[in-house]
Backbone as CSV, one residue per row, in Angstrom:
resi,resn,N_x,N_y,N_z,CA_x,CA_y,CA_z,C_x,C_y,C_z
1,UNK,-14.867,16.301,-6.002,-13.496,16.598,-5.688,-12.596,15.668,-6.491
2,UNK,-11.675,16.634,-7.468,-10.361,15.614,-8.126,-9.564,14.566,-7.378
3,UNK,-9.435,13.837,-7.911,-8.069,13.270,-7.184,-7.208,13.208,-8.348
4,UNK,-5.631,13.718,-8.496,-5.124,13.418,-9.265,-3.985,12.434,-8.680
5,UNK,-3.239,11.875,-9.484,-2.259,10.882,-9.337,-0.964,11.292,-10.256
6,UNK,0.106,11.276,-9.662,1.250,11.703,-10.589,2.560,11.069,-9.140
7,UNK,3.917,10.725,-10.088,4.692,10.118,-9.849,5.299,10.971,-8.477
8,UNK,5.719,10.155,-6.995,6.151,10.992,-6.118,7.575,11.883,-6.298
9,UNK,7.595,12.947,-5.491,9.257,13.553,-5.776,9.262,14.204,-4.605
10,UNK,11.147,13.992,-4.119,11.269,14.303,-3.141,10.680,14.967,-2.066
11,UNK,9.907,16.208,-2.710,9.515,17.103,-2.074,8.486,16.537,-0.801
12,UNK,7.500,15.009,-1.348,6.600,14.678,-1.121,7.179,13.752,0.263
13,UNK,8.223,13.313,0.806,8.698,12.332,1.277,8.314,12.596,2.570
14,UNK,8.230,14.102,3.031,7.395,14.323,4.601,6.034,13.999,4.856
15,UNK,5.124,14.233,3.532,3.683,14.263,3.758,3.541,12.511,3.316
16,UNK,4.095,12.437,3.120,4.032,10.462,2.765,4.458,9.979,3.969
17,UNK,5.439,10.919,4.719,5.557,10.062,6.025,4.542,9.612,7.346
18,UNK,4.084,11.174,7.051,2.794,11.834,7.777,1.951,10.652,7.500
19,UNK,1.683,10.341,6.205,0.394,9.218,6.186,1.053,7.825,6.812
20,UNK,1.630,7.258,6.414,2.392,6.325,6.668,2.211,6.028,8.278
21,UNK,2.289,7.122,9.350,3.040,7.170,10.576,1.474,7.104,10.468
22,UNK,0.608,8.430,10.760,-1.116,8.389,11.026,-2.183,7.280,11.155
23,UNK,-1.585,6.393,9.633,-1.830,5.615,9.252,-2.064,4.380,10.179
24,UNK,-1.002,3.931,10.693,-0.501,3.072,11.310,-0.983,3.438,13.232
25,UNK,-0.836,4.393,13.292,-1.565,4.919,14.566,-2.663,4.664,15.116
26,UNK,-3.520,5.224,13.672,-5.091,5.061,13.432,-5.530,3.286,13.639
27,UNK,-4.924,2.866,12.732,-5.900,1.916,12.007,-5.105,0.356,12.946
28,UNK,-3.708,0.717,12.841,-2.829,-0.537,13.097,-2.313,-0.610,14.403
29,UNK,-3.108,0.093,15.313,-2.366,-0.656,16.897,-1.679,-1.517,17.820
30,UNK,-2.462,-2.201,17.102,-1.897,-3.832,17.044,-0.657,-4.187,16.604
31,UNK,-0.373,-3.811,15.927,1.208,-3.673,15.000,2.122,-2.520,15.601
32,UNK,2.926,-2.220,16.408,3.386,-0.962,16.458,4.451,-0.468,16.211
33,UNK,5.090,0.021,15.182,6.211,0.230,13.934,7.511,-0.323,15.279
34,UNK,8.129,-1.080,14.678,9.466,-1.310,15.017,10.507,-0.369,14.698
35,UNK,10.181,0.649,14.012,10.838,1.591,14.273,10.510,3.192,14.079
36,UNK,11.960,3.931,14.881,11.271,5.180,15.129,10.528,6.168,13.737
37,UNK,9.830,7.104,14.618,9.510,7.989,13.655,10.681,8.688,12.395
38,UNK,11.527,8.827,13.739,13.055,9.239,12.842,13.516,7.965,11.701
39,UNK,13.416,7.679,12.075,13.860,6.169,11.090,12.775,5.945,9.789
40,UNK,11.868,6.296,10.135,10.890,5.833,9.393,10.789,7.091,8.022
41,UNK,10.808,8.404,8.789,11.370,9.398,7.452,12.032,9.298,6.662
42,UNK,13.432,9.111,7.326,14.589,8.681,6.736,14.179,7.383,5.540
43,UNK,13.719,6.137,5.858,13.514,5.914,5.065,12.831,6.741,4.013
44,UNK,11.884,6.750,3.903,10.989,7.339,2.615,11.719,8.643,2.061
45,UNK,12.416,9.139,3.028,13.516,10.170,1.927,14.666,9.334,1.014
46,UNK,15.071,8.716,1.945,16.413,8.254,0.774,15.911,7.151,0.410
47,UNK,15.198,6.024,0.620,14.507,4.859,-0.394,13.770,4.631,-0.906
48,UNK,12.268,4.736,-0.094,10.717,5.038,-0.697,11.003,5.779,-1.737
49,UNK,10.986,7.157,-1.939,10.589,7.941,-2.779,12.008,7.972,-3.961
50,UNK,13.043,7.568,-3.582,13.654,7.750,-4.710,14.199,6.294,-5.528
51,UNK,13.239,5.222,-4.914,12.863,4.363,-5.814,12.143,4.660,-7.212
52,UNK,11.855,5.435,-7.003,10.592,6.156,-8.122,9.396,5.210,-8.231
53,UNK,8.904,3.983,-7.493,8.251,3.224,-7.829,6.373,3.890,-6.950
54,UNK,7.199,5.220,-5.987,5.293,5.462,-5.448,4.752,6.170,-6.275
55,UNK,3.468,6.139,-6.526,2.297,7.242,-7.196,2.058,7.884,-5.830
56,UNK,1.780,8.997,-5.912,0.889,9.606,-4.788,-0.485,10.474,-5.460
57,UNK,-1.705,10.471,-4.517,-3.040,11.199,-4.604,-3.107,12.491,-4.112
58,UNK,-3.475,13.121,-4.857,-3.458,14.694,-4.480,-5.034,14.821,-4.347
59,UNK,-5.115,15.965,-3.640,-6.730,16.625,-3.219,-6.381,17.837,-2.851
60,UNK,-6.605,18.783,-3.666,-6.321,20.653,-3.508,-4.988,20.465,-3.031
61,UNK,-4.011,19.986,-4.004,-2.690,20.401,-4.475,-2.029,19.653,-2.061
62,UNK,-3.060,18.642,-1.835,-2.105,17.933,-0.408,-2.038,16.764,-1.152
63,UNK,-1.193,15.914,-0.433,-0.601,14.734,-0.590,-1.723,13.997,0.442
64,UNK,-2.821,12.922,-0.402,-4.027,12.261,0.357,-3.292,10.831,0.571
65,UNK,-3.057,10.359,0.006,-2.675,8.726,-0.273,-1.473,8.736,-0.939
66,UNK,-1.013,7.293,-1.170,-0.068,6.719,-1.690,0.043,5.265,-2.002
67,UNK,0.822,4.893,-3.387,1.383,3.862,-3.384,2.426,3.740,-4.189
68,UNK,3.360,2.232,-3.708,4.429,1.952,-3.850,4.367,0.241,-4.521
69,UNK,4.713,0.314,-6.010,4.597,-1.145,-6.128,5.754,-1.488,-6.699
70,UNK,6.421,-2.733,-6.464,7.296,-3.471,-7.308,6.975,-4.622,-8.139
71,UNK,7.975,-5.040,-8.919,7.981,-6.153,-9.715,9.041,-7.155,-9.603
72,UNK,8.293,-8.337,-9.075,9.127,-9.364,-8.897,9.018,-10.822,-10.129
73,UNK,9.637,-10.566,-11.143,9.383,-11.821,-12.176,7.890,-11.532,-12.533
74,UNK,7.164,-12.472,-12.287,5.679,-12.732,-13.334,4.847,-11.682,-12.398
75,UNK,4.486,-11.606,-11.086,4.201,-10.697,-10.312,4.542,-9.003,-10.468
76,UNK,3.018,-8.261,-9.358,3.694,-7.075,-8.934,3.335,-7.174,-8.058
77,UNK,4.419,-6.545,-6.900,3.517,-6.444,-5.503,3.408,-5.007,-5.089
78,UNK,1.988,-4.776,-4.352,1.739,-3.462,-3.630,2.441,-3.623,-2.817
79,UNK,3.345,-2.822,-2.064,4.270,-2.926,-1.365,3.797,-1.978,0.132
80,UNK,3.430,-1.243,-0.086,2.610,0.284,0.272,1.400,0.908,0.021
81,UNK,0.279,0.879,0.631,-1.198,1.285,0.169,-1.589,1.997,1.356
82,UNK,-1.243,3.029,1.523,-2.379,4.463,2.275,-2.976,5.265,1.536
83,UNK,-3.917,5.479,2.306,-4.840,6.476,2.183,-4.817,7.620,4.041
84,UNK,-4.682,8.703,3.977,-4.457,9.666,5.043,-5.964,9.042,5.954
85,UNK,-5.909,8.830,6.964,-7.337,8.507,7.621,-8.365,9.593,7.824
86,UNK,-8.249,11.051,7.550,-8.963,11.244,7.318,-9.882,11.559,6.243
87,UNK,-9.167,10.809,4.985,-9.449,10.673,3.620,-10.466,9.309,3.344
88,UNK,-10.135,8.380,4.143,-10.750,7.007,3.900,-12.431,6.906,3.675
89,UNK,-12.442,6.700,2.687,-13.791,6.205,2.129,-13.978,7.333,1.117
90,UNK,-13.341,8.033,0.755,-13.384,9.018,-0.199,-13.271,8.727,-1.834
91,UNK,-12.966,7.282,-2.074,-12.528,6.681,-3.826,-11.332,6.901,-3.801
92,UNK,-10.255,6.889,-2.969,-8.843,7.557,-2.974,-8.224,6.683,-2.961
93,UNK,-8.284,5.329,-2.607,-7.627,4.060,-2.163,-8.137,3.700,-3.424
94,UNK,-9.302,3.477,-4.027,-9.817,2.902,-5.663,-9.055,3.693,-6.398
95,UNK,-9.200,4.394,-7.020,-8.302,5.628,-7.374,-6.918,5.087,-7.511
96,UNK,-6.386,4.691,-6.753,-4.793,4.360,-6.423,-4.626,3.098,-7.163
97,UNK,-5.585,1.844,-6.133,-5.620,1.063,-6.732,-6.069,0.519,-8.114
98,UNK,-7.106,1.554,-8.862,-7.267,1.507,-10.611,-5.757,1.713,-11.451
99,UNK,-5.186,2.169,-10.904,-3.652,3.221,-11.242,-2.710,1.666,-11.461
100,UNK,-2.809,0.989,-10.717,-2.051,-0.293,-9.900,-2.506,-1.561,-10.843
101,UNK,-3.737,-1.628,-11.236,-4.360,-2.741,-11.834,-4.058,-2.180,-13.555
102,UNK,-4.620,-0.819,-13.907,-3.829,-0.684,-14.914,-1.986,-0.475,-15.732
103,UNK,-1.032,-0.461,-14.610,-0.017,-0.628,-15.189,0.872,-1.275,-14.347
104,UNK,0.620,-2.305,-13.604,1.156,-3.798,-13.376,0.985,-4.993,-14.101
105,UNK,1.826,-6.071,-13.601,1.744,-7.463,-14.073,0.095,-8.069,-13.975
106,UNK,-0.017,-8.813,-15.062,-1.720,-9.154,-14.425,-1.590,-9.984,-13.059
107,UNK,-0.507,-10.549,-12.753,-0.785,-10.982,-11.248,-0.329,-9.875,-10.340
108,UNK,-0.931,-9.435,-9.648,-0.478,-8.865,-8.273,-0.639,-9.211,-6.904
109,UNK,0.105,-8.866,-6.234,0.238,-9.777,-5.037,0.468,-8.457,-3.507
110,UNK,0.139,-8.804,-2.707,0.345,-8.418,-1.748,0.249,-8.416,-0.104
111,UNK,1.086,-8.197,0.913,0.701,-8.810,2.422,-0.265,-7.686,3.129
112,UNK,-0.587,-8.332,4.437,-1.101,-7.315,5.069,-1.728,-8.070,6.611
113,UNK,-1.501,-7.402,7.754,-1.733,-7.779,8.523,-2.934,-8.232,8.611
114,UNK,-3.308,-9.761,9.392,-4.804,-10.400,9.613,-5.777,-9.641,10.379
115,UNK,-5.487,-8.883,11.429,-6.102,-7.882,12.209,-6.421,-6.660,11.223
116,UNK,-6.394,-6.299,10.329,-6.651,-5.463,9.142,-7.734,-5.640,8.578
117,UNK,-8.789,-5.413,8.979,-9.989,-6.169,8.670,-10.744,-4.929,7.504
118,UNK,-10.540,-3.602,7.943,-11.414,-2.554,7.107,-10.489,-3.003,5.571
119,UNK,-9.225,-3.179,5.747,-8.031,-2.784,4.311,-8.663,-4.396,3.326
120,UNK,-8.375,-5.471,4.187,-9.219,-6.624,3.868,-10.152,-6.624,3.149
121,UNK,-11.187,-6.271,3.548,-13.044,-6.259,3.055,-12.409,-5.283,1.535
122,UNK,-11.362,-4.056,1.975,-11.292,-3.326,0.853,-10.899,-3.989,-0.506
123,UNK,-9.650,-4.946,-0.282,-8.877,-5.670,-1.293,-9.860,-6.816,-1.591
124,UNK,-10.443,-7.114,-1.030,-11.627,-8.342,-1.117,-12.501,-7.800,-2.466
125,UNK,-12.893,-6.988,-1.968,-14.653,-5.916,-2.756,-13.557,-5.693,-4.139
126,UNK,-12.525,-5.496,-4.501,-11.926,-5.116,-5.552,-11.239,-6.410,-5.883
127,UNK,-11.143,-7.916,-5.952,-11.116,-8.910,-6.873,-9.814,-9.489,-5.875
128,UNK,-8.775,-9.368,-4.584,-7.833,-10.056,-3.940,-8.836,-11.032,-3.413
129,UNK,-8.000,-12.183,-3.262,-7.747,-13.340,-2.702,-7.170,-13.588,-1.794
130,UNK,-7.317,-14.336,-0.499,-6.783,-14.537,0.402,-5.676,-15.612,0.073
131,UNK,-4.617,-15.835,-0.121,-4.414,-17.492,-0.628,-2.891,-17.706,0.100
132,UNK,-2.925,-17.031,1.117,-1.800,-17.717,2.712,-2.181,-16.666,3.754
133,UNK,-2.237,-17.733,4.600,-2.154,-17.044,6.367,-0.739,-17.337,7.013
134,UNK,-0.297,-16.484,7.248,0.729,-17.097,8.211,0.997,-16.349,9.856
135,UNK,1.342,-16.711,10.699,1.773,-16.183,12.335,2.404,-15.391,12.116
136,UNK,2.853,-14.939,11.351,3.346,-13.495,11.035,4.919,-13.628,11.550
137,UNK,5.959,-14.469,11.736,7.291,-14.830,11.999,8.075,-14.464,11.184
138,UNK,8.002,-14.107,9.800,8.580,-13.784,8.568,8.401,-12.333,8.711
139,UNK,7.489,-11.406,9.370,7.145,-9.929,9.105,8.266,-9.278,10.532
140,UNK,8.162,-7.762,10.422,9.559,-7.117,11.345,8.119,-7.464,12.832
141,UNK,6.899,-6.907,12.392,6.139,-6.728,13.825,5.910,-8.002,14.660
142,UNK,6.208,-9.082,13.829,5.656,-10.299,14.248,4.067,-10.812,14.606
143,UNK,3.589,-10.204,13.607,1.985,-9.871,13.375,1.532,-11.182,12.519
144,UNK,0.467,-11.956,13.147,-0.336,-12.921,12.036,-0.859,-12.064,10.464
145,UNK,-0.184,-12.324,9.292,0.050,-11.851,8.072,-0.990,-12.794,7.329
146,UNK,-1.277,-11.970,5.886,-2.212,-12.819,5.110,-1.252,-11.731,3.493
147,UNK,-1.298,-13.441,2.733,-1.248,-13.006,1.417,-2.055,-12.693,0.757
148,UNK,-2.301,-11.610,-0.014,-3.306,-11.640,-1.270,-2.977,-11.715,-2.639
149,UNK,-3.851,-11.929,-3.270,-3.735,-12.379,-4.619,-4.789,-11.571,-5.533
150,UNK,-4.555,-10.861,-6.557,-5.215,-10.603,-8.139,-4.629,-11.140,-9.277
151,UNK,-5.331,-12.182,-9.725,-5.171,-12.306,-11.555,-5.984,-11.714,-12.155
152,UNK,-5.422,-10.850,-13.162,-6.163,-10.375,-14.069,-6.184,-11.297,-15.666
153,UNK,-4.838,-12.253,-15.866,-5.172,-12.420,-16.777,-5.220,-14.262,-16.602
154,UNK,-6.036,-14.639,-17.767,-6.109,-15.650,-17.833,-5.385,-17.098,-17.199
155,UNK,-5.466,-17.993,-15.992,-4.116,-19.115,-15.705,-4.237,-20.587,-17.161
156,UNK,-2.888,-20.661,-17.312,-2.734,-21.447,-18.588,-2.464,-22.747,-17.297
157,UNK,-3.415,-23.706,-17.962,-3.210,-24.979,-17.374,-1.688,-25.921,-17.925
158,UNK,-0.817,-26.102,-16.821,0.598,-26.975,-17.675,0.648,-28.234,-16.770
């Protein structure tokens, strides 16, 4: 089964929500969105998606996954990484993330809740670094948070 990858557009901003919301249902209990479903569309219609910054994964022409990365100075950060749960373990999240490693900064960076243990092992097995924990006081859920880290390219000693 294909997966293709191509830049999100409007059209996509419901079925990205769908994962997003599922997502978080499924996997993130522990965390439980600070805000509504309504709210949460809304975003990804008027900001997510017309950032232009998500890729989304297709599988027979549905919307499987997604991501959303920015660039901050020497960094990129994943900002956004689903995969639909009932897609997970399918190469769809690799897939995304090959997409991510080939046209970002060689450092990339990204958070994710400590109770996240399957997404963890995932970013782990593909070259992230754990390199901050924090009580999670800085995040909206107030969730114990962990930074990750990829260099891809070489650190110059100064």
């Amino acid at each position: 089964m294909n997966t293709i990858l191509r830049p999100a557009i409007s059209a996509d901003a419901s079925p990205v929500a769908d994962i997003l919301i599922e997502t978080r249902s499924v996997f993130m209990s522990y965390a439980p969105s600070v805000h509504s479903e309504t709210e949460l569309r809304n975003w990804v219609r008027e900001h997510l998606i017309p950032a232009g910054a998500v890729t989304v994964a297709e599988r027979e022409r549905k919307v499987v996954g997604l991501v959303a990365v920015s660039h901050n100075g020497e960094h990129s950060w994943i900002d956004q990484m689903y995969v639909a749960p009932s897609r997970v373990s399918q190469g769809i999240g690799s897939a995304l993330l090959a997409h991510v490693l080939r046209t970002a900064s060689p450092t990339i960076r990204l958070h994710m809740f400590q109770a996240n243990v399957g997404a963890r092992r995932f970013y782990e097995r593909h070259g992230f670094q754990a390199v901050q924990f924090t009580d999670g006081q800085t995040n909206e859920e107030r969730c114990p948070d962990v930074l990750y880290e990829r260099c891809t390219a070489p650190r110059v000693a100064g």
